[in-house]
N, C-alpha and C positions, 0 to 999 in steps of 0.2 A: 527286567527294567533296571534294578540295582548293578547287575553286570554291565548293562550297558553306558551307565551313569561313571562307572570306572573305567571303561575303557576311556571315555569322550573326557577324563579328565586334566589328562596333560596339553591337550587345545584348549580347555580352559584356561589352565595355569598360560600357558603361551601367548595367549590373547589380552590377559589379566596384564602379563609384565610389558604388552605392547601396548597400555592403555597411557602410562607418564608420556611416553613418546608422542603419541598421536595426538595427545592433549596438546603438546607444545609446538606441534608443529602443525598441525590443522591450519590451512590456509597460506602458508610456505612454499615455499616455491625450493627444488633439492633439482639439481644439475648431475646429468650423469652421464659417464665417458664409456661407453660404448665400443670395447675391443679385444685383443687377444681373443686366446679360443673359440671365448662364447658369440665368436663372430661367426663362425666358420662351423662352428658344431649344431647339428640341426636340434638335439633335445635341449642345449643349454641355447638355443636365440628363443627357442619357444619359451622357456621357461623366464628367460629376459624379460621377453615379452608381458608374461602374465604377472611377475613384479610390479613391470612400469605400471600396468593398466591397475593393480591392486590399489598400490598408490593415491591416483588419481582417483579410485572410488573411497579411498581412506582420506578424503578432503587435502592431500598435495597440492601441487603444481609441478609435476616433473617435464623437465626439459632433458631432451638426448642431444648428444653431439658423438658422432663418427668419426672415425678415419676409416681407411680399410686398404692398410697394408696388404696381407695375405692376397685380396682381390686385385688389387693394382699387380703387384709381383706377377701373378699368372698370367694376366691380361696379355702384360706386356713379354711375357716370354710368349705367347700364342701368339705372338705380334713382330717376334725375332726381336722384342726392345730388351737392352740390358738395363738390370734392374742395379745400380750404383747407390753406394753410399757414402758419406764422407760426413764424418765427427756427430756418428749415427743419423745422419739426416739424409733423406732419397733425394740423390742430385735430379733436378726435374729440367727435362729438354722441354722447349715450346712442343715438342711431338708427346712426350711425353706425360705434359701437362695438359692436355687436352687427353690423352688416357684417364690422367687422373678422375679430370672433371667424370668425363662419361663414367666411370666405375662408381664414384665415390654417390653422382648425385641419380644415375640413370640405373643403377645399380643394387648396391649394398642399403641405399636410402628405401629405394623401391620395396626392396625385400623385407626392411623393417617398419615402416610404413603398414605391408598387408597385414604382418604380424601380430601388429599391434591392433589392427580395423577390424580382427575375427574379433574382437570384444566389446566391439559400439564405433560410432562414427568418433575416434579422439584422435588418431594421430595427423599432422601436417606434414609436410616434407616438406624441407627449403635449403638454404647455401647461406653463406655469409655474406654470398653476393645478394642475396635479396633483401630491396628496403636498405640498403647499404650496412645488414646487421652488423657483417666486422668489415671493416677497411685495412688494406695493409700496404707494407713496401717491403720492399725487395730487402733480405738477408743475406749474411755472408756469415762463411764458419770461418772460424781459426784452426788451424793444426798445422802442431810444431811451428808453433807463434806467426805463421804467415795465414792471411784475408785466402780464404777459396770461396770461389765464383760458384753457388749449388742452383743457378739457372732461375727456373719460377717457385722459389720458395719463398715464401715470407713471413714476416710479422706484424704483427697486430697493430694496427698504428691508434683504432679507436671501434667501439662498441656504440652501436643505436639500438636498443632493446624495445623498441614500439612495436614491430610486427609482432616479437615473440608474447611481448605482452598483453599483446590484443589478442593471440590465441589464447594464451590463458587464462584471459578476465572471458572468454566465449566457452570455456572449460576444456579446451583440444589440447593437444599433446606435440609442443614442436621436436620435429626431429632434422637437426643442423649436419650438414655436410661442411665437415672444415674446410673451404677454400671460401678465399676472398677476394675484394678487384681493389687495384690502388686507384686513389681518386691525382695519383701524383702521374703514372703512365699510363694510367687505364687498362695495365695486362691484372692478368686474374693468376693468383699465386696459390702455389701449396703450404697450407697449414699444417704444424701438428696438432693432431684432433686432444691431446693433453693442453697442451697451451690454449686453444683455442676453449675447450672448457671450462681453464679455471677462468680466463678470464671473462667470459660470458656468467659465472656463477658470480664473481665481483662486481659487474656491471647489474648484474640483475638484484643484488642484493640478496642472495639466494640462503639459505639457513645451511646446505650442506653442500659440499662436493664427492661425489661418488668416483672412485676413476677404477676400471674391472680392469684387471690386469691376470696373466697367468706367473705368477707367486702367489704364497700365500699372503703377503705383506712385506714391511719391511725388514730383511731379516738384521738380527743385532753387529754379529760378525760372520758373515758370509765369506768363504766356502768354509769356515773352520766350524761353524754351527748351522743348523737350522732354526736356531730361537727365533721365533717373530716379535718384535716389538708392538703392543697393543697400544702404547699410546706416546705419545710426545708432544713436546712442545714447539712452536714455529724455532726459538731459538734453538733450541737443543737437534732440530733438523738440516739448521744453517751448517750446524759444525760437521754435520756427516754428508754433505752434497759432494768436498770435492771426493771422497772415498769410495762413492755409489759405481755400479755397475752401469757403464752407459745409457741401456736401454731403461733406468728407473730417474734417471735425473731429469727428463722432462715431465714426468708422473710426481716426484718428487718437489722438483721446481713451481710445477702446477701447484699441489697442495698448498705450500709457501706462498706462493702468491697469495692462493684465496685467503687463507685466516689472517694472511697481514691487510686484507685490501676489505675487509665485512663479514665475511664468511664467518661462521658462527665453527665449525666443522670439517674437515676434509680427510677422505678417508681413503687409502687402496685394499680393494678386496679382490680375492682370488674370482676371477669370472669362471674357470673349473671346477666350480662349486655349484650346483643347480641354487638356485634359491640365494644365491648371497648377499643380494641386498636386504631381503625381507630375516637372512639369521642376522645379516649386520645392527638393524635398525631395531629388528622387533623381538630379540631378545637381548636378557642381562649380560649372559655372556659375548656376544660378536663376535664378527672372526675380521682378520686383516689388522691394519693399523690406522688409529687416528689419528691426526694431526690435529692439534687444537693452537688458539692464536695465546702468544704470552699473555700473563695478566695485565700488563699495561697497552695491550692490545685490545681487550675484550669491552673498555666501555660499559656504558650504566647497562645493567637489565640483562645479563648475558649470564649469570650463573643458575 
């Protein structure tokens, strides 16, 4: 009995320092960006999985949002489609974007959808196209200071958070496909599933952003260290956006958004880490980096 009382004592201790946490955010709603590996790796989507749905029995509100790069790329090479980029953003053909839709929503949603239903009736699947949750128009990149035409991409032009927040007051689990329709031409655009994130966590008023990324976080000065940076502040991330590796300045951008726009929180965690939300959140030490909003950002009642 006493052996056994030592082994079960470090879940204790673990559970004990997850207790501040849980206390503050009971009833919260925490947004989370759903990609890199732990998309494509079958033990790390399962173990996604069992996070989100922990969550939601630990009194959350978590909300997913996709992309699913990896899955569009193969589609479309099964497809003879070349998969293009320009100033890191997938040039999307009208042929193309109709791949997108079918992967991202008939797809990669489906998949995490069942994942998450082995645990109770919680999860939803939907698009930004439903319920008009994001609206968008049509984007353009710059490189080497000239406008390039990247086809059905777009950005966010606005947020209606009703349907999601009708699943949430019903206790269900939405899970968003980033694409959305302009209400200006009526085509239906690719999103970046980071973008579309933070600002679904801002609109929602959400307490955290989550974005799984494959790093460990941000690192301090990349390639000349691996230090990751555990914490900063919205200014102090401003000054390092132009320096960042392309692929982290929409992840990065995103976090910035959220803590200047409510977000209480915004964090990148290594999704090659089974479990990385629950070491993020539910221990003292975490892993990844947080972004927190400056102090003349944070408002009454936020410390």
């Amino acid at each position: 009995m006493t052996a056994r009382k030592h082994t079960a004592l470090p879940k204790a201790q673990t559970l004990i320092e997850a207790l501040p946490w849980l206390t503050r955010h009971h009833g919260k709603t925490v947004v989370i960006k759903f990609g890199g590996n732990a998309m494509v790796d079958e033990e790390l989507k399962s173990a996604f999985a069992q996070d989100v749905v922990f969550l939601r029995h630990a009194g959350l509100r978590p909300v997913v949002v996709h992309g699913g790069g990896p899955q569009i790329s193969a589609q479309l090479d099964r497809l003879g489609l070349e998969s293009e980029f320009k100033a890191g953003l997938r040039v999307t053909s009208v042929e193309t974007m109709s791949v997108v839709r079918m992967v991202l929503a008939g797809q990669v949603q489906r998949e995490l959808v069942g994942l998450l239903n082995r645990h109770g009736p919680f999860a939803v699947g939907m698009t930004g196209e439903d319920a008009h949750t994001m609206t968008a128009t049509k984007r353009y990149a710059e490189v080497d200071g000239e406008q390039v035409d990247l086809g059905r991409v777009g950005d966010i032009t606005g947020i209606e958070t009703g349907a999601i927040q009708a699943l949430l007051d019903d206790g269900r689990i939405p899970v968003i496909s980033s694409i959305a329709r302009s209400t200006e031409d009526h085509h239906v655009y690719n999103i970046n599933a980071d973008t579309a994130a933070a600002a679904l966590a801002a609109a929602l008023g959400a307490e955290t952003l989550m974005v799984l990324t494959d790093v460990e976080g941000l690192y301090a000065d990349w390639p000349a260290s691996d230090e990751v940076i555990s914490q900063l502040t919205a200014t102090e991330l401003e000054k390092l956006l132009p320096d960042l590796a392309s692929g982290m300045v929409p992840k990065m951008e995103g976090c910035l958004h959220a803590v200047r726009n409510g977000v209480r929180t915004a964090r990148v965690l290594d999704g090659r880490v089974q479990h990385s939300i629950l070491l993020e959140i539910f221990t003292d030490e975490g892993i990844g980096t947080m972004v927190l909003p400056d102090r003349d950002d944070k408002g009454e009642g936020t410390s």
